[in-house]
N, C-alpha and C positions, 0 to 999 in steps of 0.2 A: 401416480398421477397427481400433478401439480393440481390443488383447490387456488384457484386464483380467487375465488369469492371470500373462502375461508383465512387466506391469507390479505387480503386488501382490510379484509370485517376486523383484523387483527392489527392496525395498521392507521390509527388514526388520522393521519395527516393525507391519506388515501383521499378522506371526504370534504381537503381544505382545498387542495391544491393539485394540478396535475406535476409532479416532481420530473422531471428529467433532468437531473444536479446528484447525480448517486454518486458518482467522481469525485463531488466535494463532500459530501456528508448527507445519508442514503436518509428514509424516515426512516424515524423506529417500530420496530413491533411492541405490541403492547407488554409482552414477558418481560424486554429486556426496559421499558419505562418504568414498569412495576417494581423490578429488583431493583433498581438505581433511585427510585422515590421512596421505597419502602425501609434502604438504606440508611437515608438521610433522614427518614423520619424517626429512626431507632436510633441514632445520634443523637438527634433533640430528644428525644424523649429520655434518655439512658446515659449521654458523652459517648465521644467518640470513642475513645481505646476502649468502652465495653461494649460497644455495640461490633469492635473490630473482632475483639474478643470473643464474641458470641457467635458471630457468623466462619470462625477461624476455618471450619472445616471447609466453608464454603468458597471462602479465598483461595485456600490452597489448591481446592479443584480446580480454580481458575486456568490453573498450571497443565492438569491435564487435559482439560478444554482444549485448548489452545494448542495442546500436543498434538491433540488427535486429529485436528481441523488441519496440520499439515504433515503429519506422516512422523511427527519426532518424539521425543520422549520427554516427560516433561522437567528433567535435571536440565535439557536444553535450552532452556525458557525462561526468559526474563521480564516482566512485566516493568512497563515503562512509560514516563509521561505522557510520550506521543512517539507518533514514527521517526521522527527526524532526530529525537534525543536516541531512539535506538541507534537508529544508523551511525551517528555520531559517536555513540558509545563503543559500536564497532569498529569505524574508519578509523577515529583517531586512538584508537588503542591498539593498533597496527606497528610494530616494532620497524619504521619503516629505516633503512640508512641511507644516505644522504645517493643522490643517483640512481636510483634505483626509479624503475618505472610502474606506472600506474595507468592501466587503460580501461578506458572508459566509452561512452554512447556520443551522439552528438545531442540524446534527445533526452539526459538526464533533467531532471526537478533543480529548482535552478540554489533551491539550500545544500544538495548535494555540490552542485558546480562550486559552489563558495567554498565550502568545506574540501573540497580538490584543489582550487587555488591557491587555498589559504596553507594548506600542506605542502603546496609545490613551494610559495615561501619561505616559510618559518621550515620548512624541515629539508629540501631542498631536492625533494624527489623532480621526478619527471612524468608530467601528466600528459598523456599521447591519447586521440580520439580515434576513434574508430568506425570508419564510413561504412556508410549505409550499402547495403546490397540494392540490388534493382526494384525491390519490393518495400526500401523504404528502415527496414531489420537492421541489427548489427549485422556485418558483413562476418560470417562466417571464415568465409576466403581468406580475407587482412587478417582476420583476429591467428588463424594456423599461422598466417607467414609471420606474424610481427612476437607472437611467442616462442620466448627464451628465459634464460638461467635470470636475468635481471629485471623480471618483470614478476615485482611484488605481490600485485593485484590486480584481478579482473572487475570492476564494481560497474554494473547496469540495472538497469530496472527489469522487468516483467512487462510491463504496460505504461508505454509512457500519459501521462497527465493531457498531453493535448490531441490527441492520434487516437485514432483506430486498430491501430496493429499492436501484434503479439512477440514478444522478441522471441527466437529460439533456445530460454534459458539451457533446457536440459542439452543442446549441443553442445555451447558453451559451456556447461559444467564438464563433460567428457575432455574438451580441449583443454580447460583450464589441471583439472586433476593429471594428466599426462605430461604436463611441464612444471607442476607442481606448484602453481601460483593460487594465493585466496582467492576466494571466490564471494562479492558479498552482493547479493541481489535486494534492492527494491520494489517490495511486493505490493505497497501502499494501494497497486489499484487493479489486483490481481486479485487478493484475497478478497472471498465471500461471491465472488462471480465467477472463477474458473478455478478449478480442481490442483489444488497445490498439494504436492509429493516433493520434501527434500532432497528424501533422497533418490525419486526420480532425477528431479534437478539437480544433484550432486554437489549444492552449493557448502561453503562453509559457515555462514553468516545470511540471514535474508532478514530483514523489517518489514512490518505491518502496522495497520493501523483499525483502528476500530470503527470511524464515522463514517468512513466510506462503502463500499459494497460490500462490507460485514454487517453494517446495521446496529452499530453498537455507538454507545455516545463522543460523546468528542473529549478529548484529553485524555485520553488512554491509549498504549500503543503495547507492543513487545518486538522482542529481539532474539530468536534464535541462532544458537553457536553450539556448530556440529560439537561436539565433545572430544573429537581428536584436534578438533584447531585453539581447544578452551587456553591451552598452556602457549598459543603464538600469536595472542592480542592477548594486552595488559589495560585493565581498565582504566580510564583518564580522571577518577576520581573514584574516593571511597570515603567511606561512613561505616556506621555500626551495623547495616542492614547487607553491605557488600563483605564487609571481614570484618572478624573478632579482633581486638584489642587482647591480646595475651600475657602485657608484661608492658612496662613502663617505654620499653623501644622495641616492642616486638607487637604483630597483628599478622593475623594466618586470613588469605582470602578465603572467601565462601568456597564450596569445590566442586559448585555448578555454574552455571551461566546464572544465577545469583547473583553473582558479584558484580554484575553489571547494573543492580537494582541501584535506587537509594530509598532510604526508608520513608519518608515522606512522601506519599500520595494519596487520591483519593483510594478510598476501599468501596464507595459507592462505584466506580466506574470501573475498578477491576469487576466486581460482579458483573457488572451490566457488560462487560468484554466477555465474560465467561457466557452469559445467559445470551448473548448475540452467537457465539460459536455454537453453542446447543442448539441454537434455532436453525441454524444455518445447516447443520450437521444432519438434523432431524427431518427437514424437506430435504438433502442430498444435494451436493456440490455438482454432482455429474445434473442433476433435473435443473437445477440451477442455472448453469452453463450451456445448457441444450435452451432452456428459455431466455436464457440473456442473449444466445448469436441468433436467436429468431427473431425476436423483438430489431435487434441491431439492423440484419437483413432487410425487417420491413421495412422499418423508417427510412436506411439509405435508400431503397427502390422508392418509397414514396415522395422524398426529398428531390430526388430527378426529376420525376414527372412535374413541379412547381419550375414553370419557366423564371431564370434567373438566377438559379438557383443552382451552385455546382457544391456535391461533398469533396472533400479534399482529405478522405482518410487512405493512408497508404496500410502496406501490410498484406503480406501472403495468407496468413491467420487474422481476424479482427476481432474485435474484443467490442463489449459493450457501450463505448466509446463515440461518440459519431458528432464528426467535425464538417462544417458547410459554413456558405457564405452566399449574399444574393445582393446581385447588380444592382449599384445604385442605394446602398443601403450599410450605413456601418455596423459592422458586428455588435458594437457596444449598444447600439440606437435600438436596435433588432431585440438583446436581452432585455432591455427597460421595456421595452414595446409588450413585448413577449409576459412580465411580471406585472403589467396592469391587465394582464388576462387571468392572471394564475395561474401561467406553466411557468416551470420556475426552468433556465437553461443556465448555463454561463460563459462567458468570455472565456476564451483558450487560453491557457495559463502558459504555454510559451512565447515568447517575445525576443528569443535569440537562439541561436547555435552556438552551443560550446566551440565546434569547429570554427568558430568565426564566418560562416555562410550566412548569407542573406536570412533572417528574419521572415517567416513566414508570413502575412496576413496576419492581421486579426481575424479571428473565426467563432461562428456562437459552435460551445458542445454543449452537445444533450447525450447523455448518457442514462441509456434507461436498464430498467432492474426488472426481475420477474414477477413484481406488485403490477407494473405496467400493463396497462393492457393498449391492444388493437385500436379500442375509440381513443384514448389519449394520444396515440401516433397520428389516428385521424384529424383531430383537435387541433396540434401544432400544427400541421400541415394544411388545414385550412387558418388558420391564425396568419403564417407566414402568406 
C-alpha cells in the first residue's frame, strides 16, 4: 500500500508547489537530496578524488541499482552525463554502411531527430518514419511490412515527451530480433513511472535519464547495451575510463558497456541516480504504475468536464503524460497563468513531425507522478 502522506512528508518541494512538470524533472525525495548534498559536502570537506575514493563501493553499486530497476545486469550499464549523450553514444556508435536503412517514429525527441539527420548526411544511410496506427502508436503493421535484410536499425522511444500514449516497445522488439535489425529504445520518460523489463522488451540498447519520473537529479543519465550487441556498436570516443592504454599504439576497450563511460563526471549525481533507483524500487514500479494511470485517468476525466477544454492524448495505452488545450487561450499564456498559482505544467515539447505532417498545436502538459494527489488534480482544474 502506497503512504501517499509518507511519501509527499519525504518530498520537499510537495509543500512549495503543486508539480505536474515530472516529464521534465520529477521533485526529489529527500534520500536522494541527502546523498547528492552530503556528496558534495565530503568533497569540500576531504577533495574530490578522496571523497570519490571513499564512497567507491557506493558508486559502483550504482551499477547494480540501475541494473535491477530494468531487468539487466549490471556489466550492461553505463553511467552517463545525461540521456541524450547515452543515446548518442549508442546511435552513433552503430557501424552503420552507407544505404542502409534506419527506421524510426514520427513522434521522436527532436535531439534524437537531429542526430538521425545528421547520420542520414555524413554517413549516408536512409532514415524511413513509420506511421502511426489508428491509436496514434508506431504502427505495428508498416514496421512487419517495411522489415528486411537492410534495415540497420529500429530506434523509437517508449513514451514520447509530448502524448499520452505508450508505444508497443516489447512487440516491436519481437519484430525487430526476427529480422535481426538493432534495437535502441528511448526510455527518458518511461523509467521510474512504468515497469521496464529489457529483456521483456527485447531491445538491444535503451537510454534513461534520471530527472524525470525517476526522481533523481539532473545531469546524470545511463545507457544500457544487451551484452550480445556490446561487439556491433563501437564507441564514438574513448579515454582512460572507456579502455586501457597498453602500449605506445595499442589500448584494449573496457569489456562492458563501460566503454561507453568517460571518466569525468559528477559522482554526487551517480549516487543520487543510484539512491533515486532504491527509492523507486523500494515503493515498487508495478504500485507506481498503477498510481501514475490513475492519477492520469482523473485528471483527463476532470479536464473534460472544464468547457473549452479538449485533451488531445492519443494512445491505446497511456502513460502519465496528459496533453490538453482550451478555446480562446494559448497554451504558452495558460502555463504562465498556471506558475503564478504554483502549479508548475509545461508547454509540449513537440513543435514538428519527423514525417513532415502538420505540427501539432501548441498544448500545456501536465504530467503527474504518484506524490500527486486528488486535491492537486482539483486545484488545476479549478485554476484552468
Amino acid at each position: 500500500m502506497l503512504d501517499i502522506a509518507l511519501v509527499r512528508a519525504e518530498t520537499p518541494g510537495c509543500a512549495q508547489v503543486v508539480h505536474f512538470n515530472n516529464a521534465g524533472a520529477a521533485l526529489q525525495p529527500r534520500p536522494v537530496l541527502d546523498t547528492v548534498r552530503g556528496h558534495l559536502e565530503a568533497e569540500a570537506r576531504v577533495g574530490g578524488y578522496e571523497a570519490a575514493d571513499a564512497a567507491m563501493d557506493r558508486l559502483t553499486r550504482t551499477y547494480d541499482s540501475v541494473a535491477r530497476l530494468i531487468g539487466a545486469d549490471q556489466s550492461e550499464i553505463a553511467i552517463t552525463e545525461n540521456a541524450t549523450r547515452a543515446w548518442d553514444m549508442a546511435f552513433y556508435g552503430i557501424r552503420f554502411r552507407p544505404g542502409e536503412r534506419v527506421l524510426t517514429s514520427a513522434s521522436e525527441y527532436g535531439s534524437n531527430a537531429i542526430a538521425l539527420l545528421h547520420a542520414a548526411r555524413d554517413r549516408g544511410i536512409k532514415v524511413e518514419v513509420l506511421p502511426d496506427d489508428e491509436h496514434g502508436q508506431v504502427s505495428l503493421d508498416a514496421l512487419r511490412a517495411t522489415l528486411d535484410d537492410d534495415v540497420a536499425l529500429v530506434a523509437v522511444n517508449h513514451v514520447p515527451t509530448h502524448d499520452g500514449l505508450v508505444n508497443p516497445v516489447a512487440d516491436i522488439g519481437r519484430l525487430t530480433r526476427s529480422a535481426g535489425a538493432l534495437f535502441l529504445v528511448d526510455a527518458c520518460q518511461s523509467i521510474g513511472q512504468i515497469a521496464v523489463d529489457v529483456d521483456e522488451i527485447g531491445c538491444d540498447m535503451l537510454s534513461g535519464t534520471g530527472r524525470k519520473f525517476l526522481r533523481g537529479p539532473r545531469g546524470i543519465g545511463f545507457l544500457y547495451v544487451r551484452r550480445e550487441a556490446l561487439d556491433r556498436i563501437s564507441p564514438t570516443f574513448l579515454d582512460d575510463r572507456s579502455a586501457e592504454w597498453t602500449g605506445p599504439e595499442s589500448y584494449e576497450l573496457a569489456p562492458d558497456a563501460r566503454r561507453f563511460e568517460s571518466f569525468e563526471r559528477s559522482a554526487a549525481l551517480q549516487l543520487g541516480l543510484g539512491a533515486a533507483a532504491e527509492y523507486a524500487m523500494a515503493i515498487g514500479l508495478d504500485v507506481i504504475e498503477r498510481r501514475v494511470t490513475e492519477l492520469a485517468v482523473r485528471l483527463r476525466t476532470a479536464l473534460e468536464d472544464v468547457p473549452g477544454v479538449t485533451v488531445r492524448d492519443r494512445g491505446k495505452r497511456r502513460s502519465g503524460i496528459v496533453t490538453f488545450t482550451r478555446d480562446g487561450h494559448a497554451a504558452a499564456d495558460l502555463v504562465t497563468a498556471l506558475a503564478h498559482q504554483k502549479i508548475n505544467v509545461r508547454l509540449s515539447a513537440q513543435v514538428y513531425r519527423y514525417d513532415g505532417g502538420p505540427a501539432p498545436a501548441p498544448r500545456v502538459r501536465a504530467s503527474v507522478h504518484y506524490y500527486n494527489t486528488e486535491d492537486e488534480i482539483s486545484q488545476l482544474v479549478r485554476a484552468l
